[in-house]
DRENDO-1510 file (C-alpha; in Angstrom, 1 decimal, always signed):
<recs>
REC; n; res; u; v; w
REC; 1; UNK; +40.9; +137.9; -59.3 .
REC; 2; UNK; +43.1; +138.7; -62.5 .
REC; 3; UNK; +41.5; +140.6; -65.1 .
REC; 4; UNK; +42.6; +140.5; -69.3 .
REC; 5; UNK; +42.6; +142.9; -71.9 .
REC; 6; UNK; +39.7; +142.6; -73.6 .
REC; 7; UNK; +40.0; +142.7; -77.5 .
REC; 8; UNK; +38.6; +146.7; -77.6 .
REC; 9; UNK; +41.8; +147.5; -75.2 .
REC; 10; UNK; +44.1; +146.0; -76.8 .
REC; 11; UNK; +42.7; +147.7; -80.2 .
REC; 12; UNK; +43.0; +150.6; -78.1 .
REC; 13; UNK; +46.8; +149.8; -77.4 .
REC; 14; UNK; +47.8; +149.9; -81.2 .
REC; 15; UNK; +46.9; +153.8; -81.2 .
REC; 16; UNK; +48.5; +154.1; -77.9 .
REC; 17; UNK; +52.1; +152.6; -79.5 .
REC; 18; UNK; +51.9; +155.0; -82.2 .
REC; 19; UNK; +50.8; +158.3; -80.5 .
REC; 20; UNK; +54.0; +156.9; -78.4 .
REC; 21; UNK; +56.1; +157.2; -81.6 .
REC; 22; UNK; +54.6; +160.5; -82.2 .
REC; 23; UNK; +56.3; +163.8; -80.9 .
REC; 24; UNK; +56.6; +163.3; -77.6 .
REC; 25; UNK; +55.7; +166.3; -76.4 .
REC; 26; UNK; +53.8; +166.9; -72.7 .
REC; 27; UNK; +50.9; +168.9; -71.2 .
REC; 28; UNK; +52.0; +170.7; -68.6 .
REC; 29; UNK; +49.7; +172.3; -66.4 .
REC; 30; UNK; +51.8; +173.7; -63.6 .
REC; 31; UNK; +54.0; +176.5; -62.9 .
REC; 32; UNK; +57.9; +176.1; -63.3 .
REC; 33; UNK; +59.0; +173.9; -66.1 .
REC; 34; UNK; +61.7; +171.6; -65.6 .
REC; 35; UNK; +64.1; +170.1; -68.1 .
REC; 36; UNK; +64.3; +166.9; -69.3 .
REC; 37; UNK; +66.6; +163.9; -67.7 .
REC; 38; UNK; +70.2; +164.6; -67.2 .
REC; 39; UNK; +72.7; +163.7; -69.7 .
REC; 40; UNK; +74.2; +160.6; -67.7 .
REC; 41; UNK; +70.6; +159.2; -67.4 .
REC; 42; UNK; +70.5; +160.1; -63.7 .
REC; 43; UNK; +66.7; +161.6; -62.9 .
REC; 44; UNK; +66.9; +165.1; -62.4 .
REC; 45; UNK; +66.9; +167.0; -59.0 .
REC; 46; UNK; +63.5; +167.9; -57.7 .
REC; 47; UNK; +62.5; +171.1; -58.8 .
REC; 48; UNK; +60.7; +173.8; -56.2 .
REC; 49; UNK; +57.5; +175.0; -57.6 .
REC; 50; UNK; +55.7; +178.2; -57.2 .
REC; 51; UNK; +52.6; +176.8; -56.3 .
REC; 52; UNK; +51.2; +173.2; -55.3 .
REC; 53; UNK; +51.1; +170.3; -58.1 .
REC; 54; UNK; +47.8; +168.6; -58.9 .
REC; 55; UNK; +48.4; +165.2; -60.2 .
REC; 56; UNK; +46.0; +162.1; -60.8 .
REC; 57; UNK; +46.1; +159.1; -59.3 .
REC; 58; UNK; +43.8; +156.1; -61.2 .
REC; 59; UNK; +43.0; +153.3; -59.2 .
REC; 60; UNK; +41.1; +149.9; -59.2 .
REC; 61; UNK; +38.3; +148.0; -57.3 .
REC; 62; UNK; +36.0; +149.3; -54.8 .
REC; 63; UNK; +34.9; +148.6; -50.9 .
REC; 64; UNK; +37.9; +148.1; -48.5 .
REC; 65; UNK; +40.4; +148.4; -51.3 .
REC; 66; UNK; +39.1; +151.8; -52.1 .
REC; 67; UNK; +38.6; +152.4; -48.7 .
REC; 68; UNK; +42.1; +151.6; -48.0 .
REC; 69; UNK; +43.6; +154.0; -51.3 .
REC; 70; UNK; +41.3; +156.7; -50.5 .
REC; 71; UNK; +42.8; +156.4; -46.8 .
REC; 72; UNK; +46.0; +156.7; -47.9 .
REC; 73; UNK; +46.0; +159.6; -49.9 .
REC; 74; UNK; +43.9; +161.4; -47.6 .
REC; 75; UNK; +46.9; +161.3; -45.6 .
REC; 76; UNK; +49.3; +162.0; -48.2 .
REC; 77; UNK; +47.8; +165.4; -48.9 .
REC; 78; UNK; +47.5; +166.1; -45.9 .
REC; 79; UNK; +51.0; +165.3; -45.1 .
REC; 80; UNK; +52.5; +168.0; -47.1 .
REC; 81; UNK; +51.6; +170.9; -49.1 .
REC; 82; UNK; +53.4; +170.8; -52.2 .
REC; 83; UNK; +51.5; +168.1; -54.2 .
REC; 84; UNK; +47.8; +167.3; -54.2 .
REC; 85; UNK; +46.3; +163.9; -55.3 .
REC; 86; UNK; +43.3; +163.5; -56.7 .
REC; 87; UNK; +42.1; +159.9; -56.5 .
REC; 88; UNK; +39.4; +158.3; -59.2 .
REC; 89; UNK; +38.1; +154.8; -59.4 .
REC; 90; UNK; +38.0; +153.4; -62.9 .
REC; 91; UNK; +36.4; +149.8; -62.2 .
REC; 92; UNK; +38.2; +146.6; -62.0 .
REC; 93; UNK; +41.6; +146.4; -63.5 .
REC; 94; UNK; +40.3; +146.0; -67.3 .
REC; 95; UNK; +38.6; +148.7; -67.0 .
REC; 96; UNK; +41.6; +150.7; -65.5 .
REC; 97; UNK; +43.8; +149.5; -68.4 .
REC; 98; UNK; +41.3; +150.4; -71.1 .
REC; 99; UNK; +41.1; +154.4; -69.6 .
REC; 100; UNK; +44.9; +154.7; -69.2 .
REC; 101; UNK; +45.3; +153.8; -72.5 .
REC; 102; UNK; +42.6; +155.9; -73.9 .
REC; 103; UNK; +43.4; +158.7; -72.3 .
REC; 104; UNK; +47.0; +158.5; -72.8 .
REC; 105; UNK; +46.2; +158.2; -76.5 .
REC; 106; UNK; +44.3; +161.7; -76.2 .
REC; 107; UNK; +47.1; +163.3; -73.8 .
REC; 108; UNK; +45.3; +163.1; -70.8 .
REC; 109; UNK; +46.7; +160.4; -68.7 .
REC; 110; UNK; +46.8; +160.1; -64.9 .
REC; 111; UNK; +50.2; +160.9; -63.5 .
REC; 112; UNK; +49.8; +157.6; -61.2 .
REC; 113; UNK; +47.8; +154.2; -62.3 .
REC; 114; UNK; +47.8; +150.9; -60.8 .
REC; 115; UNK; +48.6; +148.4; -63.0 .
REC; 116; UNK; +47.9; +144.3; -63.0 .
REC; 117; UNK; +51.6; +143.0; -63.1 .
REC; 118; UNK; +50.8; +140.7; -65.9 .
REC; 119; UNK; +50.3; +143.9; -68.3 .
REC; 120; UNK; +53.5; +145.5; -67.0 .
REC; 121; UNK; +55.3; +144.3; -69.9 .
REC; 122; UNK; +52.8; +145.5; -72.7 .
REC; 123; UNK; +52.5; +148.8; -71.1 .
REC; 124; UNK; +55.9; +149.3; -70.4 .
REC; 125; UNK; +56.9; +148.7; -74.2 .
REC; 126; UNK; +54.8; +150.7; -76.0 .
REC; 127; UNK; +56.5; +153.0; -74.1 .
REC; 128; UNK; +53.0; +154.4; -72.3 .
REC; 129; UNK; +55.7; +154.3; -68.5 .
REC; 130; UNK; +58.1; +156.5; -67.5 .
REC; 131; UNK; +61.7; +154.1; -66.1 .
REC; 132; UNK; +61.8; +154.3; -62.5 .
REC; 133; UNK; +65.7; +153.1; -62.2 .
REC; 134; UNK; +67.1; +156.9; -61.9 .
REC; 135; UNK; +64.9; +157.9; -60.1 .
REC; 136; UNK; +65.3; +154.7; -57.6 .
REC; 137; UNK; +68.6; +155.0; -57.9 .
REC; 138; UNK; +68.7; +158.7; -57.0 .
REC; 139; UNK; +67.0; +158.2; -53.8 .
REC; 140; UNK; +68.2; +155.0; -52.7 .
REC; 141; UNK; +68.8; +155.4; -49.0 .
REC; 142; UNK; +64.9; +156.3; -48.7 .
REC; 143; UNK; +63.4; +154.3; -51.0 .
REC; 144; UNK; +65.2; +151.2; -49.4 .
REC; 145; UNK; +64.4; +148.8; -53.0 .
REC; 146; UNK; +66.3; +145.8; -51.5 .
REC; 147; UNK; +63.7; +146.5; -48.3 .
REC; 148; UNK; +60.7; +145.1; -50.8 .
REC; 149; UNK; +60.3; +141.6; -50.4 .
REC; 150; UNK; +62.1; +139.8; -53.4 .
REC; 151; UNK; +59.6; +137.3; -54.0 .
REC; 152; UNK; +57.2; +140.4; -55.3 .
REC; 153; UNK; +60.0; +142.0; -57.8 .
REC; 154; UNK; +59.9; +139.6; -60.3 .
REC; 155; UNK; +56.9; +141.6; -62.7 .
REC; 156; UNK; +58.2; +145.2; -61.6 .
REC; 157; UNK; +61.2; +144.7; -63.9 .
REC; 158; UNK; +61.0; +144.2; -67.7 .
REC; 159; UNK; +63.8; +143.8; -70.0 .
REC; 160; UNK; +66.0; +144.2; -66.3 .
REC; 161; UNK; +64.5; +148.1; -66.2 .
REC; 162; UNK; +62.7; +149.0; -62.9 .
REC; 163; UNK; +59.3; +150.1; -64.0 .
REC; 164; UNK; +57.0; +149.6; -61.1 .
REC; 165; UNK; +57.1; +149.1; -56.9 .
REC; 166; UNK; +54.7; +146.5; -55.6 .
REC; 167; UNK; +51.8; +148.2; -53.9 .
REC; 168; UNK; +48.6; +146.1; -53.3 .
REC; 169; UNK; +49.8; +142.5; -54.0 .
REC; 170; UNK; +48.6; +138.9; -53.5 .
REC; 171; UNK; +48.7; +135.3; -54.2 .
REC; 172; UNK; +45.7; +133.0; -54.2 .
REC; 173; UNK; +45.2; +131.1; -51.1 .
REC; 174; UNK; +42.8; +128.2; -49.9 .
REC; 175; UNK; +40.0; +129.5; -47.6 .
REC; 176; UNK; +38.5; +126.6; -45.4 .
REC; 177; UNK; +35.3; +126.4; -43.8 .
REC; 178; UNK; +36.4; +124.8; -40.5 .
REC; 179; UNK; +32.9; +124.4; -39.3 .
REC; 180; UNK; +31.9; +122.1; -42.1 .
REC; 181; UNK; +34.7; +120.0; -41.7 .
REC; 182; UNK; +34.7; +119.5; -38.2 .
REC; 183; UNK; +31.2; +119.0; -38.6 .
REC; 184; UNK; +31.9; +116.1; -41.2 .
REC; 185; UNK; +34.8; +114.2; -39.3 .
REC; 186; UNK; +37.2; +115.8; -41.5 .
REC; 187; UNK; +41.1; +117.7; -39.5 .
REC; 188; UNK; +40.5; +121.0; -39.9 .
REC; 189; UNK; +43.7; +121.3; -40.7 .
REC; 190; UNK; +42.2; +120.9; -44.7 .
REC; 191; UNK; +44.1; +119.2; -47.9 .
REC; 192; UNK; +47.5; +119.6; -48.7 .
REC; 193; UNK; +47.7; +117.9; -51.8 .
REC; 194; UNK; +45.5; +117.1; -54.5 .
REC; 195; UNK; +44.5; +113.7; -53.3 .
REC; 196; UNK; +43.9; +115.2; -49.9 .
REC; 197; UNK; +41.3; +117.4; -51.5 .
REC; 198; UNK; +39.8; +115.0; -53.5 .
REC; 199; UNK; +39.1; +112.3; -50.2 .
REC; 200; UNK; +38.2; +115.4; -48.4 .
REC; 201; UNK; +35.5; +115.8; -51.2 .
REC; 202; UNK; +34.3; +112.4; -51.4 .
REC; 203; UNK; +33.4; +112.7; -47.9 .
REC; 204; UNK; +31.8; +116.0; -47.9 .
REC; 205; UNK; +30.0; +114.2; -50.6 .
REC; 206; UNK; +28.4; +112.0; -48.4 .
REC; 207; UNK; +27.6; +114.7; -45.9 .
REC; 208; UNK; +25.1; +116.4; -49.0 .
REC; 209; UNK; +28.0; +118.8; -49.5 .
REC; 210; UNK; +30.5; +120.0; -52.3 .
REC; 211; UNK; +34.3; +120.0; -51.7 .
REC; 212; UNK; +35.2; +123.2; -53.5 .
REC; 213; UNK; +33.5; +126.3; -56.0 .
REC; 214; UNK; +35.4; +127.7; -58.5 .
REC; 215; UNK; +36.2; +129.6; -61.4 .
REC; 216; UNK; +38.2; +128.3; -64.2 .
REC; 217; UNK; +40.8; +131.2; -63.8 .
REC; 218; UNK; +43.8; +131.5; -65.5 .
REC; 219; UNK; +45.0; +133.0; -62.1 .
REC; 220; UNK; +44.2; +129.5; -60.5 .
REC; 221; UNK; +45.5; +127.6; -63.1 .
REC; 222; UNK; +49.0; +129.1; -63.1 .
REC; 223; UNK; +49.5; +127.9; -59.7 .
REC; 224; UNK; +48.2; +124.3; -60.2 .
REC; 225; UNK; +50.7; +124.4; -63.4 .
REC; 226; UNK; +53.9; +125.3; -61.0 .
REC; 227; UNK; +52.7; +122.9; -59.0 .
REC; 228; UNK; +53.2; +120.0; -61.6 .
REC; 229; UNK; +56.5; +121.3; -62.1 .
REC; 230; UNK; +55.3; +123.5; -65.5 .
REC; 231; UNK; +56.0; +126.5; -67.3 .
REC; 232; UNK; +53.2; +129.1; -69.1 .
REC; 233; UNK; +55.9; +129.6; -71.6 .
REC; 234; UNK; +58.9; +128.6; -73.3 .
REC; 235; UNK; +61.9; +130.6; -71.1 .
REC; 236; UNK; +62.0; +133.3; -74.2 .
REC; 237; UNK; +58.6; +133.8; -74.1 .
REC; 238; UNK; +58.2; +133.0; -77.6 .
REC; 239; UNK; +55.8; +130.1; -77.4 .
REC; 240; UNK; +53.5; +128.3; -75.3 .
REC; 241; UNK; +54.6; +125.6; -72.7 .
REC; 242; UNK; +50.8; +125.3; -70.7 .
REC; 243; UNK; +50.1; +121.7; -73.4 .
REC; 244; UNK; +52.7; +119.9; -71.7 .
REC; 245; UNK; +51.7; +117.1; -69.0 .
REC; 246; UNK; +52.5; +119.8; -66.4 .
REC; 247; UNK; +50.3; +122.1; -68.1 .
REC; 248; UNK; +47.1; +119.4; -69.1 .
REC; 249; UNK; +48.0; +117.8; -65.6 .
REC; 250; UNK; +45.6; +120.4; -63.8 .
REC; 251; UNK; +42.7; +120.9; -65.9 .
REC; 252; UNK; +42.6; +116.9; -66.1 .
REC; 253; UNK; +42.2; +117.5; -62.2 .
REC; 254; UNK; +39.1; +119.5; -62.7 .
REC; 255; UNK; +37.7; +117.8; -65.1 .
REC; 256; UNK; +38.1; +114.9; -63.4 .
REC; 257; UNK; +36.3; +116.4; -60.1 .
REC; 258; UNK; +34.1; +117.6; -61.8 .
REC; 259; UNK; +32.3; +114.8; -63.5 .
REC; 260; UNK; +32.4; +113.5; -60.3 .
REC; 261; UNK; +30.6; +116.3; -58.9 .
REC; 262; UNK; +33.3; +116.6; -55.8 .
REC; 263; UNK; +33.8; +120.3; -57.1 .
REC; 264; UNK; +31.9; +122.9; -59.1 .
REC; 265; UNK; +33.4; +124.9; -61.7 .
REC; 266; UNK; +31.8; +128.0; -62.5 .
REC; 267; UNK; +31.2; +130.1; -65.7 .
REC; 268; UNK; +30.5; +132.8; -67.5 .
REC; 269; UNK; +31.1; +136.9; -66.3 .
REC; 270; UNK; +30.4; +136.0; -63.0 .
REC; 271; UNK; +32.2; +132.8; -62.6 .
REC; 272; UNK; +34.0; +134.5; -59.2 .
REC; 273; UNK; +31.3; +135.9; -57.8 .
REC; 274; UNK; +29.7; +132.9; -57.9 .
REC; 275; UNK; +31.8; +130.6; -56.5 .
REC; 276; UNK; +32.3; +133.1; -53.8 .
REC; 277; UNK; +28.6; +133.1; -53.0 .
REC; 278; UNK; +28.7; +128.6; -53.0 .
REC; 279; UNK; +31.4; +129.4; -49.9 .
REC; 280; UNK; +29.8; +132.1; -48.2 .
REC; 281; UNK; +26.5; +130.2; -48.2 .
REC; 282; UNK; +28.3; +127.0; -47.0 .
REC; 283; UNK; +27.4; +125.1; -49.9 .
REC; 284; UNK; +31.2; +124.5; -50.4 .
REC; 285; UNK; +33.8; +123.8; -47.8 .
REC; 286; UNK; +36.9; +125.6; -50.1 .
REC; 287; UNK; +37.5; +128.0; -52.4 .
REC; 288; UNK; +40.5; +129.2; -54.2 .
REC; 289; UNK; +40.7; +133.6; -53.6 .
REC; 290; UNK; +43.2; +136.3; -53.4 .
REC; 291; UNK; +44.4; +136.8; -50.2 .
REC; 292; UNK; +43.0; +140.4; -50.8 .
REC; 293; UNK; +39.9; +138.7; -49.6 .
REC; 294; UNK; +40.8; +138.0; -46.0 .
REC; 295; UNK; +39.2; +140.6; -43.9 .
REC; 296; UNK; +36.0; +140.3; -46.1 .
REC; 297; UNK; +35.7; +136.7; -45.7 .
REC; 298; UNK; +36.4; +136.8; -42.3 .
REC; 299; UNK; +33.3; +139.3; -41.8 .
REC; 300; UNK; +31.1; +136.6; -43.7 .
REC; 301; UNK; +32.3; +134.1; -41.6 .
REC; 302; UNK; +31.3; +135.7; -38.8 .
REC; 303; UNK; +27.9; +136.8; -40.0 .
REC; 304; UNK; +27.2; +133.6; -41.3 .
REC; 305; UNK; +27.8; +131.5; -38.1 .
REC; 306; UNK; +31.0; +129.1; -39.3 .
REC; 307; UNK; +34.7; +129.5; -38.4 .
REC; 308; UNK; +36.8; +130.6; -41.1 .
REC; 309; UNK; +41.0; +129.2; -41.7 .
REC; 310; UNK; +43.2; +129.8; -44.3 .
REC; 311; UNK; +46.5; +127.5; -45.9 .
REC; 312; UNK; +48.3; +127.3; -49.1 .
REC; 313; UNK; +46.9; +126.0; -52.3 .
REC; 314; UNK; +47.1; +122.1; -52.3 .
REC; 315; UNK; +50.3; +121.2; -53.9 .
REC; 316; UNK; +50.9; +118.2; -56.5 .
REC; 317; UNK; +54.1; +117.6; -56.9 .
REC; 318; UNK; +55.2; +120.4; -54.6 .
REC; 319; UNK; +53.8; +124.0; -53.9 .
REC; 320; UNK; +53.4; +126.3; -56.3 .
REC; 321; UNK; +51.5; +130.3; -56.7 .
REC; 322; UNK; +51.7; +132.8; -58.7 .
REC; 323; UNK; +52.1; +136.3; -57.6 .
REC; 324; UNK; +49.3; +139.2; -58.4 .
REC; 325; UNK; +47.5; +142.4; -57.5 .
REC; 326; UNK; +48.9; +145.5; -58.7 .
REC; 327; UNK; +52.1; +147.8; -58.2 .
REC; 328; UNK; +52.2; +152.0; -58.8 .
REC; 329; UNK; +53.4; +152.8; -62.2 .
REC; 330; UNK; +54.4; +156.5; -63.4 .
REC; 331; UNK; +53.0; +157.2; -67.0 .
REC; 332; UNK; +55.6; +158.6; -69.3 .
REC; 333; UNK; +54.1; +161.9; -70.9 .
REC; 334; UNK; +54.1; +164.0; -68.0 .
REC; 335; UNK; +55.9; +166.9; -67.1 .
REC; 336; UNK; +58.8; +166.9; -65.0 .
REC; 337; UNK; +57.3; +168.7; -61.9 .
REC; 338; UNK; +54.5; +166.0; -62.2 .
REC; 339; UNK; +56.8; +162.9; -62.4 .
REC; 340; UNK; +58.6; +164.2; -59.5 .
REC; 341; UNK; +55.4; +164.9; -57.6 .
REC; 342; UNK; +54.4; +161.4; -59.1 .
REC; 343; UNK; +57.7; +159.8; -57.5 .
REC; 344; UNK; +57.0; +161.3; -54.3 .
REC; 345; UNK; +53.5; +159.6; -54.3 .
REC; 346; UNK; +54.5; +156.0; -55.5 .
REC; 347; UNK; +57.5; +156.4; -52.8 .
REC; 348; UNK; +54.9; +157.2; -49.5 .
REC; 349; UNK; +52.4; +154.6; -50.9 .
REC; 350; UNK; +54.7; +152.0; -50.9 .
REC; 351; UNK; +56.6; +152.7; -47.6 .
REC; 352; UNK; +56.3; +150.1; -44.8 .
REC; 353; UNK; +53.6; +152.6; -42.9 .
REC; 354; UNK; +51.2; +152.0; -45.4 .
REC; 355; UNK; +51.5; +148.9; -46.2 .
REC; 356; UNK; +51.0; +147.8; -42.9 .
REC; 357; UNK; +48.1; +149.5; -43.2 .
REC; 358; UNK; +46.7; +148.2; -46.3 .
REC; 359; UNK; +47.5; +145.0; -45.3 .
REC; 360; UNK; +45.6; +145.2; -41.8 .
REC; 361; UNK; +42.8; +146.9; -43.6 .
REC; 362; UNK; +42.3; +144.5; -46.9 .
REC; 363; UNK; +44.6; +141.4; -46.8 .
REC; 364; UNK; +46.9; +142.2; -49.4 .
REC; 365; UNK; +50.3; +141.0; -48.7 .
REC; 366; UNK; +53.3; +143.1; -46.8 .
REC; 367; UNK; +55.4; +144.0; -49.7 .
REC; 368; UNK; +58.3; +145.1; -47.7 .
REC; 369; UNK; +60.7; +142.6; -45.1 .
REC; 370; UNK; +60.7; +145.4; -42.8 .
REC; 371; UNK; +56.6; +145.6; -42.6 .
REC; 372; UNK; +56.6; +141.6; -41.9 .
REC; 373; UNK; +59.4; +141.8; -39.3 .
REC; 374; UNK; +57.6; +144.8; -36.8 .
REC; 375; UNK; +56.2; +143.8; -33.9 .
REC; 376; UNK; +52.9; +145.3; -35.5 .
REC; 377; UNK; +52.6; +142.4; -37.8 .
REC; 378; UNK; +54.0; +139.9; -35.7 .
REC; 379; UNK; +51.2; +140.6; -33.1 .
REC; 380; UNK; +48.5; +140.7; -35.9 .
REC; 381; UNK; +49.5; +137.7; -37.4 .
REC; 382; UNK; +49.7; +136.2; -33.9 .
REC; 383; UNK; +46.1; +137.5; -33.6 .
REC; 384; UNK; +44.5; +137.0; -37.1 .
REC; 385; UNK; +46.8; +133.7; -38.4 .
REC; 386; UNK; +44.4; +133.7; -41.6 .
REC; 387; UNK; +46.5; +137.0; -42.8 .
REC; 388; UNK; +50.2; +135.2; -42.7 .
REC; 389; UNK; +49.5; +132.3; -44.9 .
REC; 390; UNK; +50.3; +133.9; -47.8 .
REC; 391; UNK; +53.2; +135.6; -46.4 .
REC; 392; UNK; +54.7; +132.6; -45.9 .
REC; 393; UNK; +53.4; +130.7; -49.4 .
REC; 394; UNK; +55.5; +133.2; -51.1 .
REC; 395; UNK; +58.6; +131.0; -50.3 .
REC; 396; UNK; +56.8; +129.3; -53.7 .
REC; 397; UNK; +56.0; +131.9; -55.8 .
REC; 398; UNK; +57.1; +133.1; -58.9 .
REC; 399; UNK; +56.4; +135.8; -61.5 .
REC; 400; UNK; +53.3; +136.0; -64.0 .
REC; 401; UNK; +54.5; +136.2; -67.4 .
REC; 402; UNK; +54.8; +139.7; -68.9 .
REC; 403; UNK; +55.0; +139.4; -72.6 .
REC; 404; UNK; +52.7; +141.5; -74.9 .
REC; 405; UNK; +50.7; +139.1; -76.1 .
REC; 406; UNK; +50.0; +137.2; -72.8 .
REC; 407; UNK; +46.4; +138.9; -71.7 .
REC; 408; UNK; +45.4; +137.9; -75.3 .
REC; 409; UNK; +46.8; +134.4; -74.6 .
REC; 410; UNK; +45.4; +134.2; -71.0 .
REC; 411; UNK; +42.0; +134.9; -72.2 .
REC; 412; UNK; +42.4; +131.5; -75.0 .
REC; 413; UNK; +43.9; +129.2; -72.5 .
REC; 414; UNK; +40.8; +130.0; -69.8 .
REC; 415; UNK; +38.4; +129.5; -72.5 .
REC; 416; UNK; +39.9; +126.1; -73.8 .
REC; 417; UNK; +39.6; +125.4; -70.0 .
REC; 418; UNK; +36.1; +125.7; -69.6 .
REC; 419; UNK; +35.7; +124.2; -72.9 .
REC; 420; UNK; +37.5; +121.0; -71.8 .
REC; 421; UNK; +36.0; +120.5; -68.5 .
REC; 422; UNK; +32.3; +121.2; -69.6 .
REC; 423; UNK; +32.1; +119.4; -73.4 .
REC; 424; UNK; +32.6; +115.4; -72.8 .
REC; 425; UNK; +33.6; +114.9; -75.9 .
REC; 426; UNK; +36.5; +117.0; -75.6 .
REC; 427; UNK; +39.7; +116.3; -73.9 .
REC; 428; UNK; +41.9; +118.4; -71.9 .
REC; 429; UNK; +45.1; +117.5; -73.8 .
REC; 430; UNK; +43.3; +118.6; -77.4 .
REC; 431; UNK; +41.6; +121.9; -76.5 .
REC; 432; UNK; +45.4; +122.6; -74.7 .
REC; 433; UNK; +47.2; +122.2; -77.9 .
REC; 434; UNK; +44.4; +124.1; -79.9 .
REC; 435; UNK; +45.3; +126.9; -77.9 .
REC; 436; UNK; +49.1; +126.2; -78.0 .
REC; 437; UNK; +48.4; +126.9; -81.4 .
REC; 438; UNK; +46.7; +129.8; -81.4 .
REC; 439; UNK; +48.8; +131.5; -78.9 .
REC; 440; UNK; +52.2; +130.8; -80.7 .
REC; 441; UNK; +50.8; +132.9; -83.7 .
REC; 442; UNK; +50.4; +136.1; -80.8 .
REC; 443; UNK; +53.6; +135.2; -79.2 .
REC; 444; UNK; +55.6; +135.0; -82.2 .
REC; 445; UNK; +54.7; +138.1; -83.7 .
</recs>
């Protein structure tokens, strides 16, 4: 699930932009030093140290997904002997955010982060990344960018500057309960539209059941928006576009469901969990998750005695998903050895090995054309159709948006969500424009 800024990180961010503006100077804690970038802007030739380089690497989330980055660095160090990696888990991605920036601030900032696309832009700007289109362009015939599957590059660029390389990334999908629905007379083959979901409902109804848990995520929502044709934003990113019919069109959906009590929409800090506990305990026949959650939910599945398919979110006027996850990001006040040691990282992580891997391990999505074209994955999907689905949704994806303010904004729009669905007296088109309002004053700043 996406995580936001909270208001302590981005507080935290304001010191961050002006230690950026500050001196600029790096901590180097390795042997040979190693001038700054060429003249021309090229990224300068890889230096040979005297001894190996110990760099950090901060990542998010724990259980397979740890499993999975722990894996892979294991092998990386042991892969070579120039560079060591020490990996450290820092909690979900706000979390994550909040200690890069802190320790940034004090000096101390991991050489490698994952980083939610959404907050690419704001971390990129205040200057807290080091640009990776030298260094991309230096070793082009390795790194293979135009290998990386083009519907994931839209949030690794910001202001047309390459900044990050897609790592572990997703897109929501719909999980389905097959067993409940063959048990009910329902196709397994699940909704495909809103209505669809909304007479598959009614009848699960009937049966004592509930059509579908979930949060009120912003995540969620962004979809449902594309799929009425909407925008988050105005094309400059300057003010809000969510209050249009596009935008009201899907909480209007909930809501609707909702009072009808065909779906349940959960709350409060552990509004996921939650809803993922009403699916896993068959109280629900759907739920909206990342794709990250594949293997996992195919292990409850199997524990709990149902049969387990996945398909794309139910469109509404067509289909629609936004993009997630996280992509490898190089922090800026290193020194030279370390950002090269640092490239040499991001580059293996993100190779088509490994994210063949990760993707057989966890769920996330193949970022590279080549990884979805081997006769690995072909067999695997073949094998496990669940993982594919959002493979091929992402003929339908697009970018989240990157501006500054837009955690800050996300976190108004979710709460005018729950507000609408869960106050009668309030309608969706009201507490939209409210928070139009509010987020125009961020945005336009």
């Amino acid at each position: 699930m996406v995580k936001k800024f909270t208001a302590l990180s981005l507080a935290i961010l304001m010191v961050v932009v002006l230690a950026a503006c500050g001196s600029g100077g790096t901590k180097e804690n390795t042997g040979n030093v190693v001038s700054g970038a060429k003249a021309d802007g090229a990224a300068p030739a890889p230096s040979t140290p005297s001894k190996k380089i110990v760099i950090k690497y901060w990542y998010a989330f724990g259980d397979k997904i740890e499993e999975a980055k722990q894996h892979m660095v294991k092998e990386f160090n042991e892969s070579q002997d120039k560079i060591e990696v020490i990996a450290e888990h820092q909690g979900n991605y706000e979390d994550l955010h909040a200690k890069v920036q802190a320790a940034f601030a004090a000096g101390d900032a991991p050489a490698v982060s994952d980083l939610e696309i959404a907050s690419t832009g704001v971390f990129a700007r205040s200057g807290m990344l080091e640009e990776l289109t030298s260094y991309a362009e230096r070793d082009k015939e390795q790194l293979q960018l135009d290998d990386f599957n083009p519907g994931l590059m839209g949030n690794a660029y910001v202001d047309e500057k390459l900044f990050g390389l897609p790592f572990m990334r997703s897109t929501p999908i719909l999980y389905k309960n097959v067993t409940m629905l063959k048990d009910a007379g329902l196709d397994p083959a699940g909704p495909k539209s809103w209505d669809e979901l909304e007479q598959y409902s009614k009848v699960l109804k009937e049966k004592g059941k509930i059509g579908m848990a979930l949060p009120a995520d912003i995540w969620f929502y962004e979809g449902l928006v594309a799929q009425s044709g909407g925008q988050m934003l105005s094309e400059d990113g300057k003010s809000a576009a969510f209050n249009t019919a596009a935008g009201v069109a899907p909480v209007e959906f909930w809501k609707k469901l909702s009072d009808a009590g065909l779906i349940k929409i959960t709350v409060g800090d552990g509004a996921g969990a939650n809803a993922d506990k009403e699916w896993a305990n068959q109280a629900v026949a759907f739920k909206f998750g990342s794709t990250a959650g594949v293997t996992g939910s195919l292990e409850i599945a199997k524990g709990n005695g149902f049969e387990l398919e996945t398909a794309f979110m139910p469109a509404n006027v067509s289909y629609g998903v936004p993009t997630g996850g996280c992509q490898l990001v190089m922090t800026s006040k290193s020194s030279q050895e370390e950002k090269e040691a640092a490239w040499e990282f991001i580059k293996w992580m993100t190779s088509k090995e490994n994210t063949i891997y990760q993707h057989k391990h966890v769920g996330y999505l193949p970022t590279r054309m080549s990884a979805v074209e081997s006769e690995e994955l072909k067999a695997h999907f073949i094998e496990f159709p669940q993982f594919k689905v959002a493979v091929d949704q992402l003929e339908f994806a697009r970018p989240r948006p990157m501006e500054s303010a837009y955690p800050e904004v996300a976190k108004i729009i979710k709460d005018s969500i729950e507000k609408a669905i869960l106050d009668p007296k309030t309608s969706p088109q009201d507490t939209l424009n409210q928070a139009a309002e509010k987020a125009n004053k961020l945005l336009g700043k």
